[in-house]
Every structure is written in C-alpha cells, then in structure tokens.
C-alpha positions in Angstrom: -65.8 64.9 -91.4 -65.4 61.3 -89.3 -63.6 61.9 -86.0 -60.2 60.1 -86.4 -59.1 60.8 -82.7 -58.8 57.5 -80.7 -60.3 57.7 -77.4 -58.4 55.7 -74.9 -59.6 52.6 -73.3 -58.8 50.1 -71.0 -60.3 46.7 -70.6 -63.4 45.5 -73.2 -65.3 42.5 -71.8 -61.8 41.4 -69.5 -59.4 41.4 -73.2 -56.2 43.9 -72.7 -56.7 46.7 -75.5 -53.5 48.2 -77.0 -52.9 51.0 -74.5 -52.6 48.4 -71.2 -50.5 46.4 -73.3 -48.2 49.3 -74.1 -48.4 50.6 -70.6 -47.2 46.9 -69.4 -44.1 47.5 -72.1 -42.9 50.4 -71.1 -42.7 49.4 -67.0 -41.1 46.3 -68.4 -38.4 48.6 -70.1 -38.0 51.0 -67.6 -37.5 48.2 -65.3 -34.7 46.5 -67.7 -33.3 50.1 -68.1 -33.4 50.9 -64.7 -30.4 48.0 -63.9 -27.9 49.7 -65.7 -28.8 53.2 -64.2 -28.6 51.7 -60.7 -25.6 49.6 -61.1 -23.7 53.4 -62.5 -24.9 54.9 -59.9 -23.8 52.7 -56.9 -20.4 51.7 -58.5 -20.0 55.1 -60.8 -21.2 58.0 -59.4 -21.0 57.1 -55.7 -17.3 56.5 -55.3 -16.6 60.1 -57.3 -18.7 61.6 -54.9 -17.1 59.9 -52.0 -13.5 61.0 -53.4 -14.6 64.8 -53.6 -15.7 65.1 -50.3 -12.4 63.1 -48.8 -10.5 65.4 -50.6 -11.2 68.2 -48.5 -10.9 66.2 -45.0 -7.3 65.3 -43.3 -7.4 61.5 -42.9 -4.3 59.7 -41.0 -4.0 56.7 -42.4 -7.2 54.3 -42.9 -9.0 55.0 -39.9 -11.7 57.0 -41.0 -12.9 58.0 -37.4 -10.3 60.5 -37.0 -10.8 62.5 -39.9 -12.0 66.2 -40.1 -12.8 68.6 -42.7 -10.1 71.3 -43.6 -11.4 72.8 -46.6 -9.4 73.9 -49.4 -6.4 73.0 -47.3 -5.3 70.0 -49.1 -5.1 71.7 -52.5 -3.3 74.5 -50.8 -0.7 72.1 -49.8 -1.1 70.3 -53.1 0.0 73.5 -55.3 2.1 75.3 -53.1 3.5 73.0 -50.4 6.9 71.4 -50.4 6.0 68.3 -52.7 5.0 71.4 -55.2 7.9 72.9 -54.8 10.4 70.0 -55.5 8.4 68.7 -58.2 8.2 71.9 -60.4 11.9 72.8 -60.3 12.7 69.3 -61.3 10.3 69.7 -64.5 11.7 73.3 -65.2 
C-alpha cells in the first residue's frame, strides 16, 4: 500500500513549495482581518467599557480629576431617587 501522507517541506533548491506559500497567505489575511478587529475594538468596545466604569463614579461636570467611585450609588439614585419618583407616577 503506497504512503499517501504528504510530508511537509519548505524550500527545494531556493523555489517556495505550497506550504510557505500558504503560510505567507494566511499572515497576509490575518493581517487584512486584523484591521477590522482593531478598529472595533478601539472605537467599539473601548468606549462601552469606558461608559461602565463611569457609571459607577460621581463626576461634576467635565472635569474628570474630581471624580470618585461610589459604587452602585448611581443606580440606587437612578431607581429610587427623586427623578424615579416623579417619572413613575407620571407614567402610572
């Protein structure tokens, strides 16, 4: 029975086989893939992240250097507070 398992190879007498041009390909195209990825992640994900972890921090205004984490604080005010309170009795 002939032995139909291809052994890899690499370069024969300085000519690219099949496998280093396929290996070339697939950088190339994680490369061109890897743009998209990057550009969610920077302008996508980032931002979201950036939201969640300013929602649980009391900022005054837009200066940023004064701000400090109060936990769960902000929601509690959200859902219960005095803005809660007028805007549910005016729904119900």
């Amino acid at each position: 029975m002939p032995n139909t398992k291809q052994t890899p190879s690499a370069s024969v007498g300085g000519v690219k086989t099949n496998r280093m041009k396929h290996t070339g390909e697939k950088i190339f195209g994680l490369c061109f893939a890897g743009i998209p990825v990057l550009g969610f992640l920077i302008f996508g994900l980032a931002p979201i992240v950036i939201a969640i972890c300013m929602s649980f921090m009391k900022i005054k205004g837009f200066n940023l250097n004064g701000a400090y984490g109060v936990g769960f604080e902000n929601y509690r005010e959200l859902l219960f507070g005095e803005f809660a309170e007028k805007t549910f009795l005016s729904i119900g």
